[in-house]
N, C-alpha and C positions, 0 to 999 in steps of 0.2 A: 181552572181556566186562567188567563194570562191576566195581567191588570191591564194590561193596554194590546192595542189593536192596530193594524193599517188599516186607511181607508182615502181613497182620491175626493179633496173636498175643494178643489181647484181647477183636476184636469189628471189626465191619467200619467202624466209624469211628475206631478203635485204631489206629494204622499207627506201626509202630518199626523203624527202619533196622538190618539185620542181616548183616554181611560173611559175603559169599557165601562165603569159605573158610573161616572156622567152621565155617557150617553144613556144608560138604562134610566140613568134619574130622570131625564129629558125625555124617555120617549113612553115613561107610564102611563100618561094618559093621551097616548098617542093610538092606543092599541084600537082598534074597530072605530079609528074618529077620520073623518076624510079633511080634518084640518090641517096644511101641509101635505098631506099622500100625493105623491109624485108615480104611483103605478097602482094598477088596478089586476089582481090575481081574479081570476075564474076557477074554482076550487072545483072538482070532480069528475064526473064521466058527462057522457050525452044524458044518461036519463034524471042527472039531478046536479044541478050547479050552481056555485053560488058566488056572490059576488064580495070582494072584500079589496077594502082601501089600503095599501102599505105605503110605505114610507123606505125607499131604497136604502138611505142612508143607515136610517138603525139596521135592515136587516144587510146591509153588505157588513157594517162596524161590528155583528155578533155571530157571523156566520159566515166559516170557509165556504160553502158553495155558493151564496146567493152573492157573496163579494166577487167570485168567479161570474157570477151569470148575470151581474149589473156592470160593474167594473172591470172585465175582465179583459185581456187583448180579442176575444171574438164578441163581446159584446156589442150587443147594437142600442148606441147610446140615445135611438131616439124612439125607442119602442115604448111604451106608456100601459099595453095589455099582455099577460100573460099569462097563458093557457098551464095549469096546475093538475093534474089528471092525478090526485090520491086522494083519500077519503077525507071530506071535510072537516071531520072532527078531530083525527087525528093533525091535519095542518095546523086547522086553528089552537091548539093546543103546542103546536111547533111555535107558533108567530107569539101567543102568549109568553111563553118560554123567552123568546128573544126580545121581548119588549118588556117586562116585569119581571121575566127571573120565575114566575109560577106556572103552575099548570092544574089543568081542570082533571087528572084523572081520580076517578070513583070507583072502574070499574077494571076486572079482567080484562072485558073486550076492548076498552076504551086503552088499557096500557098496553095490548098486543099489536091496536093500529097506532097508538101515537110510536112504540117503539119503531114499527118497519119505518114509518118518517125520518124518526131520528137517525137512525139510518142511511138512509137515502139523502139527506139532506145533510150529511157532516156533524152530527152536534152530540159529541159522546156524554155531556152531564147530563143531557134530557134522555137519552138511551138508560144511562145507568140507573136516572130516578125510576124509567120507567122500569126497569130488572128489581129493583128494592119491591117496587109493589108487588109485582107478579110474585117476586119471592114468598114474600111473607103472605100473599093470600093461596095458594099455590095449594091444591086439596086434588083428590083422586077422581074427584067429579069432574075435576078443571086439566088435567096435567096433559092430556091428548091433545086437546086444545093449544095451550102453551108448549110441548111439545113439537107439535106440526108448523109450527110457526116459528121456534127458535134453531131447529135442527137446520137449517141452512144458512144463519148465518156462522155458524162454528166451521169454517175451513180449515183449521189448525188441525181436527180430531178425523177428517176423512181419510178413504179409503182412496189412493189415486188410480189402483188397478183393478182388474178381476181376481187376482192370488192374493191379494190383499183383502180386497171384500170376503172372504171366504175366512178369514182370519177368526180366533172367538170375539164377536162381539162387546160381549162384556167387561171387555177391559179397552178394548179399541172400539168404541162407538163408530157406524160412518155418518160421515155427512155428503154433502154434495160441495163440487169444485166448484173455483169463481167463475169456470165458466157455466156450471148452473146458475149460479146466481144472475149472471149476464143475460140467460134466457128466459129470464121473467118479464123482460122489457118486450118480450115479442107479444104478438096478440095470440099467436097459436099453442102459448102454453097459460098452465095457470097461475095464482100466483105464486104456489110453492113450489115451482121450477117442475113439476111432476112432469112428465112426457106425452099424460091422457090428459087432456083439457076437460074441464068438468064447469057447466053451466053455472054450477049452485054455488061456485066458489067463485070470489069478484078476482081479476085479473091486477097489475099494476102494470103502466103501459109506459112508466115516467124510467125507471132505473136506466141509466143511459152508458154507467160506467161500473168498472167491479173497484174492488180496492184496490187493487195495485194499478190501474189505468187512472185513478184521480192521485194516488200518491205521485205518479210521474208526471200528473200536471200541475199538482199543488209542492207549494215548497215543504222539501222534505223533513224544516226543521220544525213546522208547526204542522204535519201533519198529524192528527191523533185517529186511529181508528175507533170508529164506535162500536164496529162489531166486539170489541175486547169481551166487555161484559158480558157476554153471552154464552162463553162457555163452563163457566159456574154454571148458570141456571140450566143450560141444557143437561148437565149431567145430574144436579138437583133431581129435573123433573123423570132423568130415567132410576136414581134410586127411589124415589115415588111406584113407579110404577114396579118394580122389583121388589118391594115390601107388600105393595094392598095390589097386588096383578088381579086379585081375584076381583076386586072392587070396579078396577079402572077396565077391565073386558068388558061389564057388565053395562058400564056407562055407556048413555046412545050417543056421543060423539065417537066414537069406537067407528059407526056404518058412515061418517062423513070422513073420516081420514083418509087420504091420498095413499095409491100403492107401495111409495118409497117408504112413508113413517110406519105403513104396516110393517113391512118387511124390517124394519130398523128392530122392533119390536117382539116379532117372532123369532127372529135370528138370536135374542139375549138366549144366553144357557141360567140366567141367573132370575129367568121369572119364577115367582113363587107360588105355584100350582099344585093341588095334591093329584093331579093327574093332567094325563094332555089331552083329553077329551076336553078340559074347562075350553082349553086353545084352539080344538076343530071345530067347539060350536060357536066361538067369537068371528071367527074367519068366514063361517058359514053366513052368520048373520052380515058379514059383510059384502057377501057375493048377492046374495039378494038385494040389501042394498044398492050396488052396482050393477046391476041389471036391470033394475029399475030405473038408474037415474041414464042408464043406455037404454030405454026403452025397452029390453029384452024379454020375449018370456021366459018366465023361473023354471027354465029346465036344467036336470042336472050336467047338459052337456053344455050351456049359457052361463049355467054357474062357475063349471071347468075351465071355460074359455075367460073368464074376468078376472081367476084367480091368478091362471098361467102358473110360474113357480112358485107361486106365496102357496097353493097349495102340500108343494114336498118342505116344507118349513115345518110345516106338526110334525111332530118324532112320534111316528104312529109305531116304533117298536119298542117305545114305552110302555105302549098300552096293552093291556090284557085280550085274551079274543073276546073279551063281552063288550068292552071299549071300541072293538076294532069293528063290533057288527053295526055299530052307531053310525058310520063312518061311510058303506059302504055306497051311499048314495055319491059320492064326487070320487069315488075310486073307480079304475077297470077291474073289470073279472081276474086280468092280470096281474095287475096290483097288487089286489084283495088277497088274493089268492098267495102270493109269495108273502105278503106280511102275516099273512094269516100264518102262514106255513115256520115262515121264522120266529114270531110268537109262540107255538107249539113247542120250537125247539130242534126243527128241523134245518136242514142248509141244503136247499133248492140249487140247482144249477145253473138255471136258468134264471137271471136277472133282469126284469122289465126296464130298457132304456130311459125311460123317465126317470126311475127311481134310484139308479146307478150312481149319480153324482151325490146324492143326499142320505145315503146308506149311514155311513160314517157318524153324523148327524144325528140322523134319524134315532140311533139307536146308544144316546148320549144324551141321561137321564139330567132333569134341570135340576137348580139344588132348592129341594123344597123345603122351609123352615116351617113344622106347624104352628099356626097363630096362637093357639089355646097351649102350648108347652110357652112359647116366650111369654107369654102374658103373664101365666101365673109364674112363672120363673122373676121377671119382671116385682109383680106385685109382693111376690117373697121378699125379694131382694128390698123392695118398697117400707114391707113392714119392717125389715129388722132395723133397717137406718132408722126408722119411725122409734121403734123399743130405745133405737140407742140414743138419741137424741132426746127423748120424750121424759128420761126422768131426771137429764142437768145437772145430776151426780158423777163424782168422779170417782170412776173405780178402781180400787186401790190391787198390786201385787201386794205381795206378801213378802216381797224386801222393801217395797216402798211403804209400806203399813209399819214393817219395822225402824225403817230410818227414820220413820215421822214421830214415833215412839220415842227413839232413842232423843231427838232434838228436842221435844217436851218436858223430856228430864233434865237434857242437861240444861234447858232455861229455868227450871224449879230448882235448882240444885247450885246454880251460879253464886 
């Protein structure tokens, strides 16, 4: 971060250079005190708000947007309240940050919403502390979670067409474009840009601009993106899930992921399954899920109808016909019947339109490493370094045995 900052402490053609660590000195114990606070934030939605004293000056001196939205050419310089619509904890954790330089994260949850803040509010060393935690606490219980949350902001790693989506996965991850991101600010989506709105997931109503719409308002020479860090961890969190797949299905955050993170997910050729049945009955368990949170009854044509294409995503001509009879409950007669048929080893002629595009796919085995060969390959590998290191002898060739020889003589002989 810069040593020094603008900021109008005169008038807005005023501008006097003020070393950002002063003013942090100045405003530590400034943080949650209404001594001096010249504006009053409302932190969160309708059904839960909270009230909090700021101080204009520290947060326009430590932060490109709030400098924009106090002092800014559309600012309104006599407004005193302002309406905050993101999760309290995560702000307040922003405003710490910008008044002490610290921050209260403890937890997962707590560093997935201070990140989307940091975010949303211009401040990439609070995004990136927040990516260090996630990192290092980052486990197979957690990674769907951290996953569904960081896949949109990686634009660099997206797909921008349909031929491209279609690409292998595993090497070209997609994400969503800026202007996904732009459509989280509506009320009709959720907040991970998904296209099906879902109750149980809180919206954000605040995002008002993408990244390239505040670079063209903020000056180009201090702009820094905070989305940067974000694409380490997202790829972090899909080798996670391509090592322990079998672990992270299993997880019940799996029946709350959003249709796009499934599909990011099924789509890997590099999940490590010993068969694709693990991956029909994960997707299954997620159709029920979503038909539930749609009110629907768990019929198999309710199921079909949630899954939509995430169902031709299983490479069901991987699987065996004992695999394939598991299966038949979200398949047609048609379906069944032609996979069934090409599992045998036959070549049908007639191809079910559904299953037409995902043929290719379908029958494009993932690469499965078994756990119990690396492990003990691993701990072999484990013990010999152990043998070698363990006895802090050095073992001799038998030209160096002799040279050592030869050099004891000739010092006894000198």
């Amino acid at each position: 971060m810069r040593n020094f900052v603008y900021y109008t402490v005169m008038g807005p053609c005023k501008w006097v250079q003020l070393s950002l660590h002063l003013i942090r000195g100045r405003s530590y114990n400034l943080f949650e005190n209404e001594d001096g606070s010249d504006v009053i934030l409302m932190v969160g939605d309708e059904e839960y708000r909270e009230r909090v004293p700021a101080h204009s000056w520290v947060l326009a001196a430590g932060n490109q947007y709030f400098r924009a939205m106090f002092q800014g050419p559309l600012a309104d310089r006599h407004k005193k309240t302002y309406d905050i619509p993101n999760d309290p904890k995560g702000f307040q954790n922003l405003l710490k940050w910008l008044y002490r330089h610290e921050c209260g994260i403890q937890s997962i949850d707590s560093a997935l919403i201070t990140l989307q803040v940091a975010i949303q509010y211009l401040c990439p060393e609070l995004a990136e502390l927040c990516v260090a935690y996630i990192g290092k606490h980052l486990t197979v219980g957690n990674v769907l979670k951290v996953l569904q949350y960081t896949w949109r902001y990686c634009p660099s790693q997206q797909c921008t067409d349909q031929s491209q989506a279609n690409l292998d996965p595993s090497t070209a991850p997609s994400a969503p474009s800026l202007e996904a991101l732009e459509e989280t600010s509506r009320p009709e989506t959720n907040s991970y840009g998904a296209s099906d709105p879902k109750p149980h997931q809180p919206s954000s109503q605040h995002t008002i601009h993408s990244m390239t719409q505040l670079q063209d308002i903020l000056d180009d020479s201090e702009f820094q993106d905070p989305t940067a860090c974000c694409s380490d961890l997202f790829n972090v969190c899909l080798d996670v899930v391509d090592r322990g797949t079998q672990s992270v299905l299993a997880t019940e955050f799996l029946e709350e992921l959003d249709s796009t993170t499934l599909q990011l997910i099924l789509r890997r050729s590099t999940l490590n399954v010993p068969n694709e049945l693990k991956v029909f009955q994960a997707l299954q368990r997620w159709s029920t899920a979503e038909c539930k949170r749609r009110m629907l009854p768990l019929t198999p044509d309710n199921r079909r109808a949630v899954l939509g294409h995430l169902l031709y995503h299983v490479r069901f001509l991987c699987m065996n016909n004992e695999q394939l009879q598991q299966t038949m409950s979200l398949l047609t007669a048609d379906e069944f019947n032609y996979l069934a048929a090409r599992i045998s080893g036959h070549n049908p002629v007639k191809v079910p339109p559904t299953l037409s595009p995902y043929l290719v796919t379908m029958s494009t085995p993932r690469c499965h490493k078994p756990t119990g060969l690396l492990q003990s390959g691993s701990s072999s590998a484990d013990s010999k370094s152990k043998k070698k290191n363990s006895s802090g002898k050095k073992k001799y060739t038998k030209k160096e045995l002799v040279l050592d020889v030869v050099s004891c003589l000739a010092v006894l002989f000198d």
